[in-house]
C-alpha positions as CSV (number, residue, x, y, z in Angstrom):
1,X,152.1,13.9,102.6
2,X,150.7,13.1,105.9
3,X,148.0,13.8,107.6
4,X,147.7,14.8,111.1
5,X,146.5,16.6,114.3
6,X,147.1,20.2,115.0
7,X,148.5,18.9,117.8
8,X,150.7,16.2,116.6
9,X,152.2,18.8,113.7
10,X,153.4,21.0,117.1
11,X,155.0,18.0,118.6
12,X,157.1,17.7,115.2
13,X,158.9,20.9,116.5
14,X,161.9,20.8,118.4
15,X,163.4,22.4,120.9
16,X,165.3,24.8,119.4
17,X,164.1,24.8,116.1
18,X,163.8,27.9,113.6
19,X,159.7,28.1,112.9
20,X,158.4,30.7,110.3
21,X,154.4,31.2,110.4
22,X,152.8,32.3,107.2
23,X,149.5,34.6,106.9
24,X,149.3,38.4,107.4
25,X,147.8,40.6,110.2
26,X,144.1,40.2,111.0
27,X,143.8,36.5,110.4
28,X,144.5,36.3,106.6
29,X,145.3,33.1,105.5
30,X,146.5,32.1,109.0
31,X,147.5,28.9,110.1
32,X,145.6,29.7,113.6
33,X,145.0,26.1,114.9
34,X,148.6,25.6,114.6
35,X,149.4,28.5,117.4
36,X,146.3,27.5,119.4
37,X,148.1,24.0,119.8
38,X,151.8,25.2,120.2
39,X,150.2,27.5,123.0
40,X,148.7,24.7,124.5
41,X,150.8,22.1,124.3
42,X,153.4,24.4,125.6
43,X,151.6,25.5,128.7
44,X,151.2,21.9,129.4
45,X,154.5,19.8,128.7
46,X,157.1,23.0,128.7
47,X,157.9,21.7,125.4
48,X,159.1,22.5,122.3
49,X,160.8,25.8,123.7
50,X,163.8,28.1,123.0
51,X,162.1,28.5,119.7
52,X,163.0,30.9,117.0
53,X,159.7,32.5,115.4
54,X,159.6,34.2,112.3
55,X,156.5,36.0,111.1
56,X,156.8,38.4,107.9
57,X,153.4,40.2,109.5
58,X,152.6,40.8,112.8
59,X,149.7,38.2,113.5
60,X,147.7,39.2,115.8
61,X,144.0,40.7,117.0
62,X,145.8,43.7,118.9
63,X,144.9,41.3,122.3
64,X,144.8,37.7,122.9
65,X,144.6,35.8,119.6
66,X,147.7,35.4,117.4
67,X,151.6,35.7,118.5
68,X,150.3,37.0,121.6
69,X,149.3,33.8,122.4
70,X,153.3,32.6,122.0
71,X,153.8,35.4,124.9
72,X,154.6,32.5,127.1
73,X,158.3,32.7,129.2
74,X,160.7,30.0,127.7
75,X,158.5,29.2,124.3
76,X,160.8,31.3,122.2
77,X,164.4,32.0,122.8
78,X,164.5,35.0,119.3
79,X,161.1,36.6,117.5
80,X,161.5,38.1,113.6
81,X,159.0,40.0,112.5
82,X,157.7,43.6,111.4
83,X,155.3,44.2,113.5
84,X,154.4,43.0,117.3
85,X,152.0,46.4,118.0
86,X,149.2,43.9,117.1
87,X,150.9,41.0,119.8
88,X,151.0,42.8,122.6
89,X,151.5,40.0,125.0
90,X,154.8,38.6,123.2
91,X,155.4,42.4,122.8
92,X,155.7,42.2,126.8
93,X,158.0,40.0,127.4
94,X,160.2,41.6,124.5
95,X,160.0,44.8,126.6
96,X,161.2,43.0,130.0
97,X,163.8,41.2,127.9
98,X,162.5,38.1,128.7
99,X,163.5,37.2,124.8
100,X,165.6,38.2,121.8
101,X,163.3,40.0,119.5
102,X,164.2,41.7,115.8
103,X,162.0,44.1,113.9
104,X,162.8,43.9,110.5
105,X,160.5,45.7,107.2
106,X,157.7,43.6,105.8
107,X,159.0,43.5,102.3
108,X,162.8,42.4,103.7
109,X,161.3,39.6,105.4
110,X,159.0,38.6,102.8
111,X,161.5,38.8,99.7
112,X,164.2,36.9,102.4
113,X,162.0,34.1,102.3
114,X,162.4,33.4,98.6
115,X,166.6,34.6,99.3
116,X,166.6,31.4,101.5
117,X,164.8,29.5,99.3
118,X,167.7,29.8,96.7
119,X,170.2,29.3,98.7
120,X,171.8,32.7,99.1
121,X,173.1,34.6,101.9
122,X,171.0,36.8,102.4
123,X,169.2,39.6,101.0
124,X,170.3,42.9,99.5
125,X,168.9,46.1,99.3
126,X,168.3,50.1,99.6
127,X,165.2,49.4,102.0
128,X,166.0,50.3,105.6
129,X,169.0,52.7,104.6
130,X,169.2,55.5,107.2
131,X,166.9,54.4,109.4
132,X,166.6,52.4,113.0
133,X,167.5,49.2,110.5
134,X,170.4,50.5,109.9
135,X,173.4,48.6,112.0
136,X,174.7,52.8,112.5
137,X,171.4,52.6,114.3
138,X,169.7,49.4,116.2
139,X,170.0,47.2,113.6
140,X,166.5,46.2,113.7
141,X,167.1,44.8,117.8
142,X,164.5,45.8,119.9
143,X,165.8,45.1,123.5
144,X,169.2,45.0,125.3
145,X,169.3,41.6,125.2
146,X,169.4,41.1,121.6
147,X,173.1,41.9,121.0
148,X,173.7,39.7,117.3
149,X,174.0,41.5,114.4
150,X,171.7,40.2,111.7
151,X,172.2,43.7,109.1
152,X,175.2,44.8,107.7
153,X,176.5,47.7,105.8
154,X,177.7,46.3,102.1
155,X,179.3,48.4,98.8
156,X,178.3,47.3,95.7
157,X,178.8,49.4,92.3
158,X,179.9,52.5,94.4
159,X,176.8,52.3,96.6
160,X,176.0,51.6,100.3
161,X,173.4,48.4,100.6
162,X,172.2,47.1,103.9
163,X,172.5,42.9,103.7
164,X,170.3,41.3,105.8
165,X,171.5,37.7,107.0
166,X,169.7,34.3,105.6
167,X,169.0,31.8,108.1
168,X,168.0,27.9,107.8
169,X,164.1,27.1,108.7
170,X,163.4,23.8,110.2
171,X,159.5,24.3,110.1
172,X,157.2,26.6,107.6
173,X,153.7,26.5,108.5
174,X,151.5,27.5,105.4
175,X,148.0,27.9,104.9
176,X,145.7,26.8,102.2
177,X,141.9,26.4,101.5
178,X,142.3,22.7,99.8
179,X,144.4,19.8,100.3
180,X,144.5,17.0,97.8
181,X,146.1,13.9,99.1
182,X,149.1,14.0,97.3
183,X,149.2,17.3,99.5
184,X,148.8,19.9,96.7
185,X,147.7,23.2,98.2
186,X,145.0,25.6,96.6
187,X,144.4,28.7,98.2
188,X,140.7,29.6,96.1
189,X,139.0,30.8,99.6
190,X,142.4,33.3,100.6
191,X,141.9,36.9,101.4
192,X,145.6,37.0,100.5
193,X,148.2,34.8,99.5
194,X,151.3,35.8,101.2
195,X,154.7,34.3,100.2
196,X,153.4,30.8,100.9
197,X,155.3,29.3,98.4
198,X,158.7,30.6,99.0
199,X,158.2,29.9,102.9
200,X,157.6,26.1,101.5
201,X,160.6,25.8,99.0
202,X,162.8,27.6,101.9
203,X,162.2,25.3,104.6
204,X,162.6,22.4,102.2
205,X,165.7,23.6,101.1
206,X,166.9,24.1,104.0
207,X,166.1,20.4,105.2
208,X,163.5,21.2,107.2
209,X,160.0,20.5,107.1
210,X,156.6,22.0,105.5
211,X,152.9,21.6,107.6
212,X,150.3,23.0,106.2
213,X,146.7,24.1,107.5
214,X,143.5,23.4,105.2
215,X,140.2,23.8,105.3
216,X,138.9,20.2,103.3
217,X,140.5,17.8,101.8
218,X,140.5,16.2,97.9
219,X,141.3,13.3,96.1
220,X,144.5,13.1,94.7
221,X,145.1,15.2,91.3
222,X,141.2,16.2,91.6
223,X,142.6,20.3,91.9
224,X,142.7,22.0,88.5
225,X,146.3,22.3,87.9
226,X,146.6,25.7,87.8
227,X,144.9,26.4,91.0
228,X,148.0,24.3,93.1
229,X,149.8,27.1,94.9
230,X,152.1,24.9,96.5
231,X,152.8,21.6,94.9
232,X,152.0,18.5,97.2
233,X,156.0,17.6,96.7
234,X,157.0,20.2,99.1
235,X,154.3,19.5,101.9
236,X,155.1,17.0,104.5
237,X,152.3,16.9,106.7
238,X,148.6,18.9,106.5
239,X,146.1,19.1,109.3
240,X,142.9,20.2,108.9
241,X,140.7,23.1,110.3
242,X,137.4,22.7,108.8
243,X,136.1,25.7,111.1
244,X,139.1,28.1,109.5
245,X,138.0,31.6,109.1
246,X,139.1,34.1,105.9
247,X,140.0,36.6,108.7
248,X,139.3,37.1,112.5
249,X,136.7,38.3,111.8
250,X,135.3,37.5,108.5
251,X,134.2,33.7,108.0
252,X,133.9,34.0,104.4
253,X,133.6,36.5,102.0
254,X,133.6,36.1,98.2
255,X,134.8,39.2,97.4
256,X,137.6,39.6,99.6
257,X,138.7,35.5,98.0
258,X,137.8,37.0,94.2
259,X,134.9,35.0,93.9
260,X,132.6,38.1,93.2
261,X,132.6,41.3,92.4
262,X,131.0,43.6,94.8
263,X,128.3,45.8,93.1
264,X,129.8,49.5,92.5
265,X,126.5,51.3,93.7
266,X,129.2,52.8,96.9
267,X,127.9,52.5,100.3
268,X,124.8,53.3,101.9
269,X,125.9,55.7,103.7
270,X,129.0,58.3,103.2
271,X,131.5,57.9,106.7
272,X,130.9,60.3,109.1
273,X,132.8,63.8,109.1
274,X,135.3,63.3,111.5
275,X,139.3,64.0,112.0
276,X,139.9,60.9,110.2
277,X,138.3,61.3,107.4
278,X,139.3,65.2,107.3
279,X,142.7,64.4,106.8
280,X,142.1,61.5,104.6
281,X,140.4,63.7,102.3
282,X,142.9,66.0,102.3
283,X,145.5,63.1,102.0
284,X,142.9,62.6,98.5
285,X,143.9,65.8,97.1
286,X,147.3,64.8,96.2
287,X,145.8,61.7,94.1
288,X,146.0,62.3,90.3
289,X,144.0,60.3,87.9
290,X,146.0,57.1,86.6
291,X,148.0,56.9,89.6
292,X,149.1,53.8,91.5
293,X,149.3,54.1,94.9
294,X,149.4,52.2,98.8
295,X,147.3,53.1,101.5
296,X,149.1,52.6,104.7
297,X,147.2,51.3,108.2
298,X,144.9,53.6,110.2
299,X,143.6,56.9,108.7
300,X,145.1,56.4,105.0
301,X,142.7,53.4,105.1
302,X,139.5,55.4,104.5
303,X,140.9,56.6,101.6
304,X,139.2,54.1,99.4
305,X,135.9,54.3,100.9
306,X,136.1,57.8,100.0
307,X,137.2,57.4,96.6
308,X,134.0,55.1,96.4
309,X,132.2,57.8,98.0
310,X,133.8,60.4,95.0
311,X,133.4,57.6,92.2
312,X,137.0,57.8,91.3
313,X,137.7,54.1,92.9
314,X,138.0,53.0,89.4
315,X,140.6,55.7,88.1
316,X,143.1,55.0,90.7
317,X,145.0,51.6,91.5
318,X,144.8,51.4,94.7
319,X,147.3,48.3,96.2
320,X,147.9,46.5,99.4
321,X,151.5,45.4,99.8
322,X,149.8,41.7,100.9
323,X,149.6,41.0,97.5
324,X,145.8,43.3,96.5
325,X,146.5,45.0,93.0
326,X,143.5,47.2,92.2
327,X,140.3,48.0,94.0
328,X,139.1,48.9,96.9
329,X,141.3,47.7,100.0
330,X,139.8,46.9,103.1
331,X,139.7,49.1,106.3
332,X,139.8,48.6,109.8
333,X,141.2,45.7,111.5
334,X,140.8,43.8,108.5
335,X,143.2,45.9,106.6
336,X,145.2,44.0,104.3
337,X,142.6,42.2,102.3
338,X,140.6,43.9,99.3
339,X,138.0,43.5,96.8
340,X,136.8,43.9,93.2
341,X,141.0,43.9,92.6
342,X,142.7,43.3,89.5
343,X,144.8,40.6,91.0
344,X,145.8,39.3,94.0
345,X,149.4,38.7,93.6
346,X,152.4,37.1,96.0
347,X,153.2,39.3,98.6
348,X,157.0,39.2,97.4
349,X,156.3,40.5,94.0
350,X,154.0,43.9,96.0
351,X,157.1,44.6,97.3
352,X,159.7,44.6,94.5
353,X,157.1,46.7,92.5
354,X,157.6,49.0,95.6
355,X,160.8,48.6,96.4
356,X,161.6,49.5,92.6
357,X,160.0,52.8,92.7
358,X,156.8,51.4,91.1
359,X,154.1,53.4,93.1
360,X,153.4,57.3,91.9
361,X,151.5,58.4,95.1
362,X,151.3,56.8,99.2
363,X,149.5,57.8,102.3
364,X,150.7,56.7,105.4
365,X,150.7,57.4,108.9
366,X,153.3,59.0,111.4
367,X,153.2,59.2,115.0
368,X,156.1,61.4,115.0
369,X,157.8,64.2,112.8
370,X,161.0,65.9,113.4
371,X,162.3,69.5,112.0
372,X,164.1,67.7,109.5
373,X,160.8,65.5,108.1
374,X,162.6,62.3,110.2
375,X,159.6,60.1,110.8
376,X,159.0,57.5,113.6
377,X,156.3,54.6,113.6
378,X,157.6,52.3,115.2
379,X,158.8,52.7,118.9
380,X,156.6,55.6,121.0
381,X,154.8,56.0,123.7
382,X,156.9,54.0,125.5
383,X,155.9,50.6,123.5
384,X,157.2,48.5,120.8
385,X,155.3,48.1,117.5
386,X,157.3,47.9,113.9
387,X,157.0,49.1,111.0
388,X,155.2,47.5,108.8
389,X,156.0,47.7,105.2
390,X,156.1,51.4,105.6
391,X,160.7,51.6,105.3
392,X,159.6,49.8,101.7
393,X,156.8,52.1,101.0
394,X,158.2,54.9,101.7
395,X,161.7,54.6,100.6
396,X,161.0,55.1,96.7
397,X,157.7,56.2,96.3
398,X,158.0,59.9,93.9
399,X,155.2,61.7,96.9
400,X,154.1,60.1,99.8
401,X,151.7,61.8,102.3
402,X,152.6,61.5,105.8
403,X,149.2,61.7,108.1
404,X,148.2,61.8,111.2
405,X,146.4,64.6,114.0
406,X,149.0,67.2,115.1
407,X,148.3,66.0,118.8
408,X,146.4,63.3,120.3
409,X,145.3,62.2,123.9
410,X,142.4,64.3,124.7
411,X,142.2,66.1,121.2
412,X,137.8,66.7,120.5
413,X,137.3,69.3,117.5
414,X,134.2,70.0,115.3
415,X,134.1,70.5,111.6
416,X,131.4,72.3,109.7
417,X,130.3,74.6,107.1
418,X,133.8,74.1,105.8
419,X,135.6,75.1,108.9
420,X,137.1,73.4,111.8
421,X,137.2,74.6,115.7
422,X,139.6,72.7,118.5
423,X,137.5,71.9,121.4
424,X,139.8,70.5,123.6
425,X,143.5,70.0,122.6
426,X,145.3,67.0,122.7
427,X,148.4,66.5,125.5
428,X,150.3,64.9,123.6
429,X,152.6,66.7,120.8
430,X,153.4,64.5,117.7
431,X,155.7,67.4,116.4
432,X,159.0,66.9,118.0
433,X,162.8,68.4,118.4
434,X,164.1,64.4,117.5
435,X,162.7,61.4,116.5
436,X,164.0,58.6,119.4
437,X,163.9,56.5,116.3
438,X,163.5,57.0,112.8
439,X,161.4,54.9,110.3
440,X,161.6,57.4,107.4
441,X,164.8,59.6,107.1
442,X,163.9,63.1,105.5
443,X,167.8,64.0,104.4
444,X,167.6,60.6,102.4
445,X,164.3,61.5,100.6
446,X,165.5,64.6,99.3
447,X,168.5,63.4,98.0
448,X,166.4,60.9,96.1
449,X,164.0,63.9,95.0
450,X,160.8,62.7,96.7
451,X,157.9,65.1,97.3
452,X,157.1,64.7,100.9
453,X,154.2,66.2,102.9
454,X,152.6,66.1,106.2
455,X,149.0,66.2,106.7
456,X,147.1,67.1,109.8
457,X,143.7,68.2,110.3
458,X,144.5,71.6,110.8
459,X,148.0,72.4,108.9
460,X,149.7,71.2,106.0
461,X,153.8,70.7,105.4
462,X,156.4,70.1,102.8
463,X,159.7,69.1,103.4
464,X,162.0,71.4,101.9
465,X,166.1,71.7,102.0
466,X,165.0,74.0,104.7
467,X,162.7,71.2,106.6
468,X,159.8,70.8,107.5
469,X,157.5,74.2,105.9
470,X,154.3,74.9,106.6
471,X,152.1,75.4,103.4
472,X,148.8,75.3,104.5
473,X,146.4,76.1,107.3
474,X,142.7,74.8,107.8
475,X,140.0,77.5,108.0
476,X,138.9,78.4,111.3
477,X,142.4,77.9,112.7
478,X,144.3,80.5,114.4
479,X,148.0,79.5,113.0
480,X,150.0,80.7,115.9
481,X,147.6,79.8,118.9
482,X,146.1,76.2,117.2
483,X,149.1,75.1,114.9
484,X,152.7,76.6,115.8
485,X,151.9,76.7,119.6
486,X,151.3,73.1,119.7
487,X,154.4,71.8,118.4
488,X,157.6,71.5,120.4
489,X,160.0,73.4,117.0
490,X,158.5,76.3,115.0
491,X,158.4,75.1,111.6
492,X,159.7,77.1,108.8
493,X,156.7,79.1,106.9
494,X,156.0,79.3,103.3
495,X,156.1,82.6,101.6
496,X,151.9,82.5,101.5
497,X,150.6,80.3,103.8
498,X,147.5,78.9,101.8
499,X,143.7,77.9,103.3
500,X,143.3,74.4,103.1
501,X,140.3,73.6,100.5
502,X,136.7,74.3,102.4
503,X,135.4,71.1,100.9
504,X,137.4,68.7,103.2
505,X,135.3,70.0,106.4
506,X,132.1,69.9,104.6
507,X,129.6,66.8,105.0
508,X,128.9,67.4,101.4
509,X,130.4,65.0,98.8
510,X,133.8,66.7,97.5
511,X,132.7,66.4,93.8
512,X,136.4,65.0,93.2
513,X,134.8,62.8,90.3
514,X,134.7,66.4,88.1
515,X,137.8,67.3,89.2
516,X,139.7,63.9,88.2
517,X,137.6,64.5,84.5
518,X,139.1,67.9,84.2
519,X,142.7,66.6,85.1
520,X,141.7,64.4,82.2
521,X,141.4,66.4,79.9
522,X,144.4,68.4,80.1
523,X,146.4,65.8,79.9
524,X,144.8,64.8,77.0
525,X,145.1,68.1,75.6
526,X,149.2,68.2,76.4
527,X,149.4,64.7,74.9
């Protein structure tokens, strides 16, 4: 191992070169000061450029910090990744075609790591299957001027696979917390650990190179041997940050590292009654005791503050597909870390667990919904984003919960004395005659018996073999006026349309701690 400068680990890139970036999101374990110095030394020599960047999670603040600092004409010739929503500067030049630009799932890009790393061809699997993936669709490209074909359609054992294409890396850049100087990683301070490892052994084994980012350094052999998560064999050169954040916002936290346990007395204060937390709640409902279950970005984040609130944090596993098994995950622009977590595992593992079927319950958001349950989350509103690891998520999961408002723009309601009134209604309709793209495809999901539902804050529905049905209305809501007249298809209607429960639109605790006793007990007494 050697050490070095930020800035003398970005001139060991050349032009040219393949480049994969590990850490998630919001900062987690982020090699930062690497893309602070490829930025500027960029911006200053014109060099390296024509790059190929890979990222398994879209790193980024939502504004300047992150990939979007790597929005700069010439740096990159192709971006991989799942999600550029939270880069939007690269995602501006992708949009002007100023680069080649793939959005591949989270959990293909992160088990494709360790596919690489053995020396494969690539990686196989359901994920992605009917959906914007799929080469019968975009093929993951997200502009006109990406034209290569990175997916293909395989048959294997009578069934159809999608086989996304391995690639050689010439540079990983990892992140630790310690460095001995043998170069030995430990990651004891991580908010997550990623797929680290498998971005290490993949560039190696591809005869390229490993740098790695860390905090402080060690003698040599000084780190307890079991806490080396990437042996100092495989790491070329480490530069140090001794200013390195947890997250972006978080400078250190024991919990979210492990460290700690954070006391279970719940918060101080219950979150406000609001839409989000409405439909959250509601999202709650479908939550049985036992259960093991993801909690997608945006709304289906509160969901473990309010099983805090409810004290029924404990009786669920809740997971984060970075690798949090257990606990309480993180909300908010932090999402992806956790704490007071069972484990905190490789982000690879998360998502054969998921891809495998392994989760009993999810909540995650849409931005659109077709008649036939066809869901889009990635490309709207006339801007690029990804997916995510939502096309994992969802693509085995026995129920998922699909949430979001039934319009937005504009939308103000109240809630109250377990009722809910529209104020002023939202412009734009989320309800649509046809997905321009679709992230989960209903005709696949009820061919693989999954029992799907779409949760607003005023109307509940099921996909059936008839569609999408309406099952439930909120009280205080006028079904034709507030629900049907504000979508752009009339939804099929259940036999008896039922009231959504009263408690959801109450400030009151929900009492869901009796109710998770009683389910309990049944199934105690059936047992």
């Amino acid at each position: 191992m050697k050490l070095v400068t930020a800035e003398e680990a970005v001139r060991l890139v050349s032009d040219g070169a393949t480049v994969v970036v590990g850490g998630s999101g919001a900062g987690h374990a982020l090699p930062q000061r690497f893309i602070d110095a490829l930025a500027e030394v960029y911006a200053r020599d014109g060099h390296p450029r024509d790059l190929t960047t890979v990222r398994v999670v879209g790193i980024g603040d939502f504004a300047e910090r992150g990939f979007s600092q790597l929005g700069l004409p010439g740096l990159q010739r192709r971006t991989i990744g799942s999600n550029i929503g939270n880069e939007p500067r690269l995602g501006a030049l992708v949009e002007a075609g100023e680069l080649e630009a793939y959005s591949f799932p989270q959990g293909v890009l992160s088990q494709l790591m360790r596919e690489i790393a053995a020396g494969r061809p690539g990686l196989v699997t359901h994920v992605g299957l009917g959906t914007y993936v799929d080469p019968r669709q975009t093929g993951g490209r997200q502009n006109a001027r990406t034209t290569e074909e990175l997916v293909e359609v395989v048959e294997l054992a009578g069934r159809e696979w999608l086989f996304f294409r391995a690639f050689p890396i010439d540079v990983a850049v990892i992140r630790g917390t310690t460095a001995d100087e043998d170069g030995s990683i430990s990651m004891e301070d991580e908010a997550v650990q990623g797929e680290m490892l498998s971005m290490a052994m993949a560039a190696r084994n591809s005869g390229g190179i490993v740098i790695a980012q860390v905090r402080q350094l060690a003698t040599a052999g000084s780190l307890h041997q079991r806490d080396v998560r990437i042996p100092g064999a495989l790491v070329d050169y480490v530069y140090l940050d001794p200013d390195q954040w947890q997250t972006y916002i978080t400078q250190h936290s024991p919990y979210y590292a492990g460290a700690m346990r954070r006391p279970a007395t719940g918060p101080a204060e219950p979150i406000p009654l609001d839409v989000r937390k409405v439909i959250a709640r509601r999202s709650l409902l479908e939550f049985r005791p036992g259960d093991i279950c993801n909690l997608g970005f945006g709304i289906s984040q509160g969901i473990g503050r309010i099983a805090w609130e409810e004290g029924i944090a404990d009786q669920l596993t809740l997971t984060v597909e970075q690798g949090i098994f257990g606990g309480v995950p993180v909300a908010g622009n932090e999402g992806g870390a956790g704490f007071n977590y069972q484990a905190m595992i490789d982000q690879p593992y998360m998502f054969d667990f998921y891809d495998g079927g392994g989760l009993d319950v999810a909540s995650l958001s849409f931005a659109e919904v077709d008649p036939a349950g066809n869901v889009n989350v990635h490309a709207f509103e006339g801007r690029l984003r990804g997916p995510g690891g939502f096309p994992n998520i969802s693509a085995r999961t026995g129920r998922i919960n699909f949430v979001g408002t039934l319009t937005s723009r504009g939308l103000r309601e109240s809630f109250g004395d377990g009722r809910m009134r529209i104020e002023a209604e939202g412009s734009l309709r989320k309800f649509v005659p046809e997905v321009p793209q679709i992230s989960f495809n209903g005709r696949l999901a009820l061919e693989r018996g999954q029992d799907v539902r779409y949760i607003t804050e005023r109307a509940v529905f099921r996909l059936t073999d008839a569609g999408l049905t309406l099952i439930e209305v909120a009280p205080g809501i006028d079904l034709e006026a507030d629900v049907l007249a504000q979508m752009d298809f009339r939804p099929r209607l259940a036999e008896e349309v039922a009231t959504m429960d009263p408690r959801i639109f109450t400030d009151a605790p929900m009492g869901l701690a009796a109710g998770f006793a009683a389910m309990r007990q049944e199934e105690d007494a059936d047992a």
